[in-house]
C-alpha positions as CSV (number, residue, x, y, z in Angstrom):
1,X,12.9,118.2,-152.5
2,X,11.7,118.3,-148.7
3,X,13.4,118.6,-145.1
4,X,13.1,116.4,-142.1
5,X,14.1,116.7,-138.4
6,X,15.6,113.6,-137.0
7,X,17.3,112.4,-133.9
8,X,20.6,110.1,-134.2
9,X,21.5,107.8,-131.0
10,X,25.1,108.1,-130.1
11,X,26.0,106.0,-126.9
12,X,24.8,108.6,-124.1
13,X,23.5,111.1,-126.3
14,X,21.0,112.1,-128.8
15,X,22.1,114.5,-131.8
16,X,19.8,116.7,-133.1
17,X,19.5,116.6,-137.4
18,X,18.1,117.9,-140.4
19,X,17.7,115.9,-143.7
20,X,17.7,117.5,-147.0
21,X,16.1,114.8,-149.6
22,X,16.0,114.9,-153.3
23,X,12.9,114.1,-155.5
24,X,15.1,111.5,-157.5
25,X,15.8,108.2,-154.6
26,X,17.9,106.3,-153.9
27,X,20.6,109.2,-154.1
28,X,24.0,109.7,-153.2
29,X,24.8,111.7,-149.9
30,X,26.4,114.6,-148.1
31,X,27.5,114.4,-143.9
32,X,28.1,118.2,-142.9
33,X,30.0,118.3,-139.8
34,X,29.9,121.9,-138.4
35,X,33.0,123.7,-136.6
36,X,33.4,124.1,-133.1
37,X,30.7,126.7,-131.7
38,X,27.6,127.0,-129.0
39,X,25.1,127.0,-132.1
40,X,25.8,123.7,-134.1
41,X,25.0,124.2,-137.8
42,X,22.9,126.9,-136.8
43,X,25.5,129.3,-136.3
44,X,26.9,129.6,-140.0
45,X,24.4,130.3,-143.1
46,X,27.1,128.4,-145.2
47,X,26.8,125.2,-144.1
48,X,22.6,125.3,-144.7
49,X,23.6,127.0,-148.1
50,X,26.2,123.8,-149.0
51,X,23.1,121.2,-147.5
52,X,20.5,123.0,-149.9
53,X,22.7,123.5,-153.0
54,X,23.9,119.5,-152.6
55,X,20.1,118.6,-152.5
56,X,19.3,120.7,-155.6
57,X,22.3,118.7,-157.1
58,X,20.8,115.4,-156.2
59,X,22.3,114.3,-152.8
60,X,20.7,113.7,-149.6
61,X,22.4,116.0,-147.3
62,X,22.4,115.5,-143.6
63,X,23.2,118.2,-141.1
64,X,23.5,117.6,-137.4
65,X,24.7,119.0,-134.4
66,X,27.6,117.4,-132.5
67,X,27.2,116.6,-128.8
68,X,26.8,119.1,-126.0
69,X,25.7,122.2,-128.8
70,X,23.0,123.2,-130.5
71,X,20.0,121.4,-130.0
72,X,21.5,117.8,-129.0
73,X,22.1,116.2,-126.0
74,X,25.1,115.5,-124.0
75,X,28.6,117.0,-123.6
76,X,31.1,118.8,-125.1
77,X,34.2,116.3,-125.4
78,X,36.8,118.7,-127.2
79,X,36.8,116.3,-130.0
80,X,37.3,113.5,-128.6
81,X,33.5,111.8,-128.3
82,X,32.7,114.1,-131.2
83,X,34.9,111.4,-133.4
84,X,31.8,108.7,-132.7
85,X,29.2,111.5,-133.3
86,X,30.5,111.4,-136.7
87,X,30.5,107.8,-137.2
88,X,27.0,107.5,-135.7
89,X,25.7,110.3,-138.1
90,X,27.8,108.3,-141.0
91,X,26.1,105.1,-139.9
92,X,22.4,106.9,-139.6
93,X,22.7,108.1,-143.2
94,X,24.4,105.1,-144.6
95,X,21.0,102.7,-143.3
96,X,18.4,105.0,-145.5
97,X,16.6,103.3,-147.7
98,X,17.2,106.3,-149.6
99,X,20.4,106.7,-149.6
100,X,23.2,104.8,-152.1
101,X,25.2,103.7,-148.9
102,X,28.9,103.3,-150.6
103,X,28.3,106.8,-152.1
104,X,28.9,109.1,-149.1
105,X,30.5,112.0,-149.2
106,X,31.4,114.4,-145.9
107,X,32.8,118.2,-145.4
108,X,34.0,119.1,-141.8
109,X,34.9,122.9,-141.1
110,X,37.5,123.5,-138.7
111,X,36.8,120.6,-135.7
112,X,34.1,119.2,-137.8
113,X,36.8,118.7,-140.2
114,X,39.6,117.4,-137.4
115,X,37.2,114.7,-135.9
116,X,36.6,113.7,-139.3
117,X,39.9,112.8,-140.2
118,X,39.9,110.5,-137.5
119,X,36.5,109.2,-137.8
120,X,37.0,107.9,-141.1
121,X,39.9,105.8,-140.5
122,X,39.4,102.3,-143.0
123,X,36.5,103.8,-144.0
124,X,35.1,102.3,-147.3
125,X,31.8,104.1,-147.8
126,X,33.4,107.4,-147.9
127,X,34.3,108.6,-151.4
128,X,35.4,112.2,-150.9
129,X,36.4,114.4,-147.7
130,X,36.5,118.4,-148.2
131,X,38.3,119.3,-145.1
132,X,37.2,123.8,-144.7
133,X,40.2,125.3,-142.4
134,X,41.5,122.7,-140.9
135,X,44.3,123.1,-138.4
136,X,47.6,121.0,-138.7
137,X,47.3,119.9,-135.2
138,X,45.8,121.5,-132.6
139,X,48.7,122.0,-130.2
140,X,49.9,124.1,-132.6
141,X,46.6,126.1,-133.1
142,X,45.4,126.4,-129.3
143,X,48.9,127.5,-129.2
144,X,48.6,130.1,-131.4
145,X,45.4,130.7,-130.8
146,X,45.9,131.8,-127.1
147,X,48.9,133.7,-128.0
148,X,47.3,135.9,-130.7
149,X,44.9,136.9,-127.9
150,X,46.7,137.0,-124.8
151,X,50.2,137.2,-126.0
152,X,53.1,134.9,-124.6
153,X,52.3,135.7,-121.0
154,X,49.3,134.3,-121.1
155,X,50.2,131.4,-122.9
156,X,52.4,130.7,-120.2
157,X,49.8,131.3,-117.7
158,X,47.6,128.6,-119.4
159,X,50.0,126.2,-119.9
160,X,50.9,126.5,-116.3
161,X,47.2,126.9,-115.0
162,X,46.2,123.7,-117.6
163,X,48.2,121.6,-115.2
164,X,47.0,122.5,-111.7
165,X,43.2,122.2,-113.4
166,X,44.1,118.6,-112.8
167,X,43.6,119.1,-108.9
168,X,40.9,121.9,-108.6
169,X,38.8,124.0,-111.2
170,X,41.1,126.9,-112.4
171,X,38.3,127.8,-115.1
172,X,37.7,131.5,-112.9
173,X,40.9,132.2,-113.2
174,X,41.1,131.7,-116.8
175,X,38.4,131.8,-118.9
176,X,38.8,130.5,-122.7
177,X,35.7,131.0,-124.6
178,X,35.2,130.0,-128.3
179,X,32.7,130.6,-129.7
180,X,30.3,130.9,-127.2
181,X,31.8,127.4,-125.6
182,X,33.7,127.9,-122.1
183,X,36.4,125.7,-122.4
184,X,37.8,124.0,-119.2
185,X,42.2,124.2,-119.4
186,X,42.6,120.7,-118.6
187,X,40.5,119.3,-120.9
188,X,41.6,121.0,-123.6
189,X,45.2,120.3,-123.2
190,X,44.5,116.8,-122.2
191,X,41.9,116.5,-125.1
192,X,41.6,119.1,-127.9
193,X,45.5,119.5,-127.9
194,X,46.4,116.0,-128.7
195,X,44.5,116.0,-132.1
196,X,47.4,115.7,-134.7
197,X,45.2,116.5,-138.3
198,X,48.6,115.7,-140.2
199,X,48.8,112.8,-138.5
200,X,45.4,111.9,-139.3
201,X,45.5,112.7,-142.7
202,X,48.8,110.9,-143.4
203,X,47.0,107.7,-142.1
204,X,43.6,108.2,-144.6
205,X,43.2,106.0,-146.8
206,X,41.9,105.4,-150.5
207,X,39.6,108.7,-149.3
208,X,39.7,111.2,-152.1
209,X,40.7,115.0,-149.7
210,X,40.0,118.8,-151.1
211,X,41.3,120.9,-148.5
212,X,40.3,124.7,-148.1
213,X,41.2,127.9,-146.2
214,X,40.8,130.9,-146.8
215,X,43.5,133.5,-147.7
216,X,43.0,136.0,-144.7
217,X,42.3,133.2,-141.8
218,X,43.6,134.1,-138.7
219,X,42.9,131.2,-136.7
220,X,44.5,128.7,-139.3
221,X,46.7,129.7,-141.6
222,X,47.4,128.8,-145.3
223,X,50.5,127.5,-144.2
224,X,49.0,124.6,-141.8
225,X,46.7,123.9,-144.8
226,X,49.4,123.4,-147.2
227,X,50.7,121.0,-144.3
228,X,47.4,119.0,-144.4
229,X,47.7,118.5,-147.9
230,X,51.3,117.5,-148.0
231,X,50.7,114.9,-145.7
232,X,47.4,113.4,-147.4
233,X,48.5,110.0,-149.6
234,X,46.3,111.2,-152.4
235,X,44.3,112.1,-154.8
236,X,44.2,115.1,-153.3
237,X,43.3,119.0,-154.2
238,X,43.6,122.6,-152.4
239,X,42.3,125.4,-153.2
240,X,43.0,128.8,-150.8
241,X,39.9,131.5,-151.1
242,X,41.0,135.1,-151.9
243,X,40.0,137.7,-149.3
244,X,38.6,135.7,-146.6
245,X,38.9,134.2,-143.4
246,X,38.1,131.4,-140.9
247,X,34.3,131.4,-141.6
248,X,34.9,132.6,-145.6
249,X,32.6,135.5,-144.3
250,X,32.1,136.8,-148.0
251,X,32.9,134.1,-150.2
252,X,30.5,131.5,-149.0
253,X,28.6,131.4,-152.2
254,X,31.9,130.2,-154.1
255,X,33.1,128.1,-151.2
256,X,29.6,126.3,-151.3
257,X,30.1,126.0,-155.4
258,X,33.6,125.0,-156.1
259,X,33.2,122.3,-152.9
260,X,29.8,121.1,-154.9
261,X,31.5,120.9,-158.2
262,X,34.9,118.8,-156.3
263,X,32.0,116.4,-155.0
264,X,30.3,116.4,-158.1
265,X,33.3,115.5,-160.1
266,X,34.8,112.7,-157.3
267,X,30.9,110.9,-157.9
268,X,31.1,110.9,-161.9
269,X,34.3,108.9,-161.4
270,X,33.0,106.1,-159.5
């Protein structure tokens, strides 16, 4: 097994990635989409635990770092752009000579997950997509989101402020950071708040889903999970992680296993 750096073109930018190789070629793969945060993949131990524990199990596993954070280039598009970053990264590991290119398989957590969705669209290379705390849209979750930390009021405030952002930068008067990422009002009503993840996932097709939140997440619930799921076509799974939240801060050894054995297990069958 050994690790290189690489650097994936995607129209004006350059993502930043690591690839986990197996000794047995050619392989099948893993694409690990990160959740939204300053860091990229660099933030969370989970998502280098799932690349190395993949590549142990045979798979070449490629992490990257969406557009505007970590180490790649660009700018932060509130998953919009982030959508091609995914495709590009798809289409990167897809043209290895090392890699069995109709045997792909790709976990997104939280926006990782959401772009994903929509990324994969008529997708034929794809065999399985774990979706980790996924919202059911994000109008709802900002929504929520804003309202859990500034109550109604300042819900109000944003929706209201959102909408003059169109003429002048309101971002001083409201600041919304996730994350370590300042996000601008306009652009995330305009942008991140039109991402409909049922929608989405009503729409996948002939793309194997496991969906997964944990049981104490705060950010999204079990009960826009559950939503996910009942909108997926199918075959689809969910599984909700006891005692643990958005980040499965605890539980990442048995997040990382039971998502391995669902991939494992989707790859025997084809």
């Amino acid at each position: 097994m050994k690790t290189e750096t690489t650097w994936i073109k995607c129209e004006n930018a350059k993502l930043y990635g690591e690839i986990h190789i197996p000794d047995a070629v050619p392989a099948p793969a893993l694409l690990i989409c990160h959740g939204m945060n300053k860091q990229g993949f660099h933030l969370l131990n989970m998502y280098d635990r799932l690349a190395r524990t993949a590549c142990e199990n045979g798979f070449v596993v490629l992490l990257f770092d969406f557009r505007g954070v970590g180490k790649s280039e660009g700018k932060f598009d509130y998953g919009v752009k982030e959508q091609s970053d995914v495709k590009c990264a798809l289409n990167y590991l897809a043209s290895r000579s090392d890699v069995t290119a109709n045997r792909i398989y790709v976990v997104g957590h939280s926006l990782g997950g959401a772009v994903s969705l929509y990324a994969l669209q008529n997708e034929t290379r794809v065999k399985g997509l774990v979706l980790w705390s996924v919202p059911k849209n994000h109008d709802y979750n900002v929504r929520k989101f804003i309202r859990n930390k500034r109550g109604r009021r300042g819900l109000y405030r944003f929706l209201i402020l959102s909408r003059i952002d169109k003429l002048f930068n309101v971002s001083k008067l409201f600041k919304l950071e996730v994350y370590g990422i300042d996000l601008r009002p306009r652009y995330v009503r305009d942008k991140l708040m039109k991402l409909n993840e049922c929608e989405a996932a009503s729409k996948l097709e002939e793309i194997p889903l496991l969906v997964v939140n944990g049981e104490n997440d705060k950010i999204v619930g079990v009960d826009e999970a559950q939503e996910v799921y009942n909108s997926a076509n199918g075959p689809k799974n969910l599984l909700v992680l006891k005692s643990t939240d958005h980040i499965f801060k605890g539980k990442e050894d048995e997040l990382v296993q039971k998502t391995m054995a669902w991939i494992k297990n989707q790859d025997k069958q084809r």
